[in-house]
C-alpha positions in Angstrom: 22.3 -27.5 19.8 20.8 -24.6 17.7 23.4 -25.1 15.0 21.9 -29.0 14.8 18.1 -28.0 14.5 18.9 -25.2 12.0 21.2 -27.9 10.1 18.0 -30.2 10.5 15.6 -27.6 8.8 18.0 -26.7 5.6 18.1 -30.4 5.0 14.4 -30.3 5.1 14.1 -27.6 3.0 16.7 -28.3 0.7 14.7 -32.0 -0.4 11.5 -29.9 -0.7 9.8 -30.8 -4.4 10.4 -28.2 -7.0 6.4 -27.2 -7.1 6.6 -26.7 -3.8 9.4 -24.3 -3.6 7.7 -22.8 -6.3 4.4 -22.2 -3.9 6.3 -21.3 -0.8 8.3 -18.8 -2.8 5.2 -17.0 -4.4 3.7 -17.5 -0.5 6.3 -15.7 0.9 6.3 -12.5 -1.1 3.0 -12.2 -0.3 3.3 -12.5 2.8 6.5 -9.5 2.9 4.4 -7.3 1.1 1.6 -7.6 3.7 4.2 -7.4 5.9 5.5 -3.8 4.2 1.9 -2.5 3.6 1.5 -2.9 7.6 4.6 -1.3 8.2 4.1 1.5 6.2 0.9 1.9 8.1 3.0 1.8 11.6 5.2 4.4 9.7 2.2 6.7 9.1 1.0 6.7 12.2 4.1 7.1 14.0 5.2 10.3 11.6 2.0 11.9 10.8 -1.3 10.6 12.2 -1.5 9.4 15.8 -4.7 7.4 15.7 -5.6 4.1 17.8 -7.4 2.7 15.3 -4.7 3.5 12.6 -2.1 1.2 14.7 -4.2 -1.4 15.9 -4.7 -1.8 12.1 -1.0 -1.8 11.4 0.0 -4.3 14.2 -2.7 -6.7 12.9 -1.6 -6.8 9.6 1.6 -7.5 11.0 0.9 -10.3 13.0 -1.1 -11.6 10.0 1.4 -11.3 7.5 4.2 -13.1 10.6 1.2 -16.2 10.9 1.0 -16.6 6.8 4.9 -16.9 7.0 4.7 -19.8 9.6 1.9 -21.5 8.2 3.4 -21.4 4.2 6.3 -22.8 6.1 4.7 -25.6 8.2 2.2 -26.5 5.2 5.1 -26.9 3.0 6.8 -29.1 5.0 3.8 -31.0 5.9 2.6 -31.1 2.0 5.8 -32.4 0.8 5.8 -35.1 3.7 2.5 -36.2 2.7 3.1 -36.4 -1.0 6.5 -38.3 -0.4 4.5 -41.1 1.7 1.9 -41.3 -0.9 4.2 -42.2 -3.9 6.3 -44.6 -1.4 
């Protein structure tokens, strides 16, 4: 069952247009080093500075940079869909 759906999404991904590969790939290192900048900040206060506000920050910066990678992923999908009905 889960090797099915995960064979599902590489086929989707693998048909994905070339520009849009492009854009999901530039997406998604933005998104990892939002996601390192956050954990550094989890690292600093969890070593050095024990501060509330200092990991609320971090764990919000997480969870923004774990939304972004959804979202590049679902708009990419959804983009290339729509671009592939238009030209049919």
């Amino acid at each position: 069952m889960i090797k099915q759906i995960f064979n599902q999404l590489l086929d989707i991904f693998n048909k994905l247009d070339k520009k849009i590969i492009k854009i999901l790939n530039y997406g998604l290192k933005f998104c990892f080093g939002i996601l390192i900048i956050s954990t550094l900040i989890l690292v600093t206060y969890l070593f050095f500075i024990h501060n509330n506000l200092l990991f609320q920050i971090g764990l919000l910066t997480f969870q923004l940079g774990i939304c972004f990678i959804s979202e590049f992923f679902v708009s990419a999908i959804a983009v290339d869909t729509i671009s592939k009905q238009i030209t049919h």
